[in-house]
N, C-alpha and C positions, 0 to 999 in steps of 0.2 A: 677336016671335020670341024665344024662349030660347035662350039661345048660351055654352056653356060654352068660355071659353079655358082650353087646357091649358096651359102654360109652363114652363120647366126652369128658371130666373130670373126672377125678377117686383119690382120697385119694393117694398120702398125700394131694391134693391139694383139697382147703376148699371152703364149697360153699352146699346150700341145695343140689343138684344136687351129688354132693360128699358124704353128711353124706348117704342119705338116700339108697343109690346104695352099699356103703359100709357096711352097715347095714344088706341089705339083704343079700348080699353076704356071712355073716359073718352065719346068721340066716340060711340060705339053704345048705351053709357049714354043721352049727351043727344036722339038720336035717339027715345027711346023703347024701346029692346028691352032685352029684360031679358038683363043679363049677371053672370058670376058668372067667376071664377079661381081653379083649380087649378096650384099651385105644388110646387113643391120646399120643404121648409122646410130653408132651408139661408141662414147659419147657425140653430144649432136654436134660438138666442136670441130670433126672432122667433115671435112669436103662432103660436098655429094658425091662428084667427081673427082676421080684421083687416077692419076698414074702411078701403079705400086710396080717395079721393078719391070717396067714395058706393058704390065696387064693391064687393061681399062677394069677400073673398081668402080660401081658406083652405090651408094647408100640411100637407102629407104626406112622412115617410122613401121615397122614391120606388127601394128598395133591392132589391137581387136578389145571388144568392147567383152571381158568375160567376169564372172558371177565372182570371181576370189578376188577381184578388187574392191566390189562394193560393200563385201563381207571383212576384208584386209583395211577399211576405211580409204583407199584409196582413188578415190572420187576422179582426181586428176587424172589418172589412168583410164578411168572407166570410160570418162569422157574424151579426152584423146585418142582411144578406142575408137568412139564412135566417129569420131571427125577422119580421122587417117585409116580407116579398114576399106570403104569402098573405093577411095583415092589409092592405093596401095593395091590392093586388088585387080582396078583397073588398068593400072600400069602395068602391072606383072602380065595381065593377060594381050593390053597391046603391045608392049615387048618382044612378047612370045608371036604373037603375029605378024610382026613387022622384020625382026632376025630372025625367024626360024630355024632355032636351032639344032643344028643333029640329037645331038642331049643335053638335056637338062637334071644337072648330078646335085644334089641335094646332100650337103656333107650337114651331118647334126640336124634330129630332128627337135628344133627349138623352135623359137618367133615365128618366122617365113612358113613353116611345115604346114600350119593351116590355110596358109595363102597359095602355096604349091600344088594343097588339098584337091581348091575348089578352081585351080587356073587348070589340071589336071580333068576336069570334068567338062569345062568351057573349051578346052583346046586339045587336040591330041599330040603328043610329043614323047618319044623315049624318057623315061625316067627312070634312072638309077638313085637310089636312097642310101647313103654311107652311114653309119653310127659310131658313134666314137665312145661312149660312156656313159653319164649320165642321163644320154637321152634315153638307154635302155635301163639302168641300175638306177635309177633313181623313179622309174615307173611307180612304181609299188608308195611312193609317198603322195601321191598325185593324183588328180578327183578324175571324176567318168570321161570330162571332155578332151583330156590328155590322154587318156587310153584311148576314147572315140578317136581322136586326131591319126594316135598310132597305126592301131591296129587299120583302118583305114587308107592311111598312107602305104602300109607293107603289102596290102592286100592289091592295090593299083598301080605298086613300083614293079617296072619290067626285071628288073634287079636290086639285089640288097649284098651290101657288102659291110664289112666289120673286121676292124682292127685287128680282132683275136679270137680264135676258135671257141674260147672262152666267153665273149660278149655276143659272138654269135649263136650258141648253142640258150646263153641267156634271152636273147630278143626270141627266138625260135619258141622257148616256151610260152614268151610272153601272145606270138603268133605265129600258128602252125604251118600259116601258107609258107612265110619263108622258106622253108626246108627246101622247096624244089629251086630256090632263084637265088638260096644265098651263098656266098663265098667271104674266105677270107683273104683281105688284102692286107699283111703285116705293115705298118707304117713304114717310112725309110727315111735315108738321112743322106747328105752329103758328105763325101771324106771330110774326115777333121784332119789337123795339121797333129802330124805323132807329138808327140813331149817324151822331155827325158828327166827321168827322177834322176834328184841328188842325194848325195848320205846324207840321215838324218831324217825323224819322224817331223812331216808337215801336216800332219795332224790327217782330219777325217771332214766328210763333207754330207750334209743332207740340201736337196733341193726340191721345192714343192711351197702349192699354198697352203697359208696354214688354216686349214678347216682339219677339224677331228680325224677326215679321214686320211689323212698324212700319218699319222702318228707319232706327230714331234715328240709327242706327250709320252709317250712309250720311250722314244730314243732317250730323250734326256733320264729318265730314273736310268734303263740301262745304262746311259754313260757314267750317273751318278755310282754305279756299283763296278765300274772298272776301276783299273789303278791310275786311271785319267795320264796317263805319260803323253799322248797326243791330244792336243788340242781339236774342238768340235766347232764347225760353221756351219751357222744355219741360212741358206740363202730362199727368199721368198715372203711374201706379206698374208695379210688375210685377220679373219674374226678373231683368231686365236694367238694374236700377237701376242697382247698385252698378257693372257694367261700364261704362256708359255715361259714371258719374262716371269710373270711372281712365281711359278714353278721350278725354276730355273735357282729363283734369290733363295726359296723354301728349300732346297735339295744343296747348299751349297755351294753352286757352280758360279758365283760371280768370278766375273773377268777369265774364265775356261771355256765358256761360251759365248761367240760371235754370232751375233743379229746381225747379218749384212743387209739385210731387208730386198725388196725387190731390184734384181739387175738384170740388165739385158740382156741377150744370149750369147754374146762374146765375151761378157764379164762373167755370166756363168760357166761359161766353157774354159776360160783362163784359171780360175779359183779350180774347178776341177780337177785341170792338169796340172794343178802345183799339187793336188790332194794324194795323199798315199792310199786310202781308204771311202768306196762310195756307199751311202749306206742309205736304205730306202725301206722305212721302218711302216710302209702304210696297211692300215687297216681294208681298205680295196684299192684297186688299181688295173686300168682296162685292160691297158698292154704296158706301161714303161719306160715312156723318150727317155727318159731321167739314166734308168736302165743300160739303153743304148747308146745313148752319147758315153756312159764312163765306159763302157765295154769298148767304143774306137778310141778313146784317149789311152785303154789299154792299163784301165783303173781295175783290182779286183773291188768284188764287190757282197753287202751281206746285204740283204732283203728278204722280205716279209712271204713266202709262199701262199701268194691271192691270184684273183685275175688271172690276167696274162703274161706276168712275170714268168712263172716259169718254162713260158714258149718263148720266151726274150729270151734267158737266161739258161737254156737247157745246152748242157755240156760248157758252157763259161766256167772259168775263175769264181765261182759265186757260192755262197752259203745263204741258203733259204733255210730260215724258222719260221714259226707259227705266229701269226700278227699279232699282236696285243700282249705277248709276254716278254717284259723286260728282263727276267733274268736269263733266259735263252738268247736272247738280243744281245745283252751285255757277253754270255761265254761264245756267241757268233762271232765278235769282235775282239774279242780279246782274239782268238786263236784266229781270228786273221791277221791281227798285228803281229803277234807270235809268229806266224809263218810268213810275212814279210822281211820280219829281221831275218829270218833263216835261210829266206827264199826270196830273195831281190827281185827277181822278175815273176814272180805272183801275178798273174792280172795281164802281161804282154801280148798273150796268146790272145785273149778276148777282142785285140785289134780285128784279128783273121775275120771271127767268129760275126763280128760288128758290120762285114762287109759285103755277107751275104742280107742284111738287109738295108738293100742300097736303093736309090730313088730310082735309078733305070727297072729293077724289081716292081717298085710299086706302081711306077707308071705304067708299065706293060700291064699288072693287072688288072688296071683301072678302064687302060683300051680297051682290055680283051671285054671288059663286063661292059663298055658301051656298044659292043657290036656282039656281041654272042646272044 
């Protein structure tokens, strides 16, 4: 089978969005099908063409000329817009004519979505639409021709898939046709290498960008009303850096709190499994890599009951409270640490529970939604 993924973000460049699209890619690769990636080239420093782990990747200005730049003062965009949309366009659509591809999977409806739109209307070809998050939860901040784009895309995808029961039932209100075409595919992950705890508290870990809806800003007052015995790392960047620090300096915590700032997925993976404690304080959250990775390291774990958390996390090691309260967050934590010291293998089982969502999982559902 030939199988074009579309993507708005693609590996090297890091982000749920990135690992799990790369993963598949990687899995339907070793299957045998032949697969290839259409990207954003963003930043324009990377290749057009690239060989990412045996996939042919190649990158496009995925540009269009629309009304919130001109309004945003962004002139440059406006007009880049206009220079790269029919160029882009065109490509997309002789592409599409030239490989013929069995399917064409559309993971994140961002940039490409309007060019997928109208290559979908010039050409016919399977199209399966994936969502991952903000392309759905972030609707509701966003003007008519991003709803136009949506609802339009959902209504001409042969299939619609989503992360989480929970982002699906979201996009579904957002448009009703889904309901007969959409399914969920849980994300998956490759086995991690176990780890083994030593005596002695190595403190607690959060990972995420830091936009508001992380809820660093939550975890730190919580940590600030613990008896802080373990040390807190915060791994990730983003707008909310700097605030986080003079929050941090305001509430007491200097030198109890580690900014490791943004690491790679094998430094975030390592920092985890020295970690006693995962803790995933966000205000929303689709499904939960964050989630899943500490659950195969075999991390207990306390998080925010939103999203799709609690479909990651149902029957785990795990305590879900209510997002946005830190004194709930802070007794979540404490009596996890409590019952670590009591209970040494806290969290061990969650290995098991990790491995029902495995990428042979995800990929099957992914086939089954290109041929069903």
């Amino acid at each position: 089978m030939k199988i074009l993924l579309i993507v708005s973000s693609y590996a090297p460049n890091t982000g749920g969005l990135q690992t799990v699209t790369a993963q598949l890619a990687k899995e339907l690769l070793a299957r045998g099908q032949e697969v290839s990636v259409l990207t954003n080239r963003y930043p324009r420093t990377l290749a057009e063409h690239e060989l990412v782990d045996g996939v042919q990747v190649t990158r496009w200005q995925f540009l269009a000329p629309q009304l919130r730049y001109l309004l945003g003062m962004r002139f440059d965009l406006f007009v880049a817009g206009i220079l790269y949309f029919p160029l882009t366009l065109k490509r997309l659509v002789s592409q599409l004519r030239r490989e013929r591809p069995d399917i064409v999977n559309l993971h994140f409806v961002g940039a490409p979505a309007f060019f997928v739109l109208l290559a979908r209307s010039l050409k016919q070809f399977r199209l399966v639409v994936s969502v991952h998050g903000d392309d759905v939860e972030g609707l509701s901040t966003r003007g008519w021709f991003d709803h136009w784009v949506f609802r339009s895309l959902m209504r001409r995808a042969d299939a619609v898939t989503a992360c989480s029961r929970f982002l699906l039932d979201a996009a579904n209100e957002f448009e009703s046709s889904i309901a007969k075409k959409g399914r969920v595919i849980h994300n998956g992950m490759a086995p991690l290498r176990e780890s083994n705890r030593s005596e002695g508290s190595r403190g607690m870990l959060a990972v995420g960008r830091m936009f508001p809806s992380k809820g660093f800003d939550v975890l730190l007052q919580a940590y600030a009303e613990t008896e802080r015995n373990a040390q807190l790392t915060l791994i990730g960047d983003g707008p909310e850096r700097e605030v986080l620090g003079r929050l941090a300096r305001s509430l007491g915590l200097n030198g109890e709190v580690r900014f490791r700032g943004q690491q790679d997925r094998g430094q975030v993976l390592a920092e985890m499994a020295a970690a006693d404690l995962v803790v995933i304080p966000s205000r929303h959250e689709t499904f939960g890599l964050v989630a899943l990775e500490a659950m195969a390291l075999g991390k207990p774990i306390v998080a925010s009951r939103v999203g799709g958390l609690p479909e990651v996390l149902q029957g785990a090691d795990a305590l879900l409270v209510e997002p946005g309260d830190p004194a709930q967050l802070a007794e979540a934590i404490e009596y996890a640490q409590a019952r670590l010291r009591s209970e040494p293998q806290f969290g061990i089982r969650n290995r098991q529970l990790a491995a029902g969502f495995s990428m042979e999982r995800m990929t099957d559902g992914y086939l089954e939604a290109y041929v069903a």
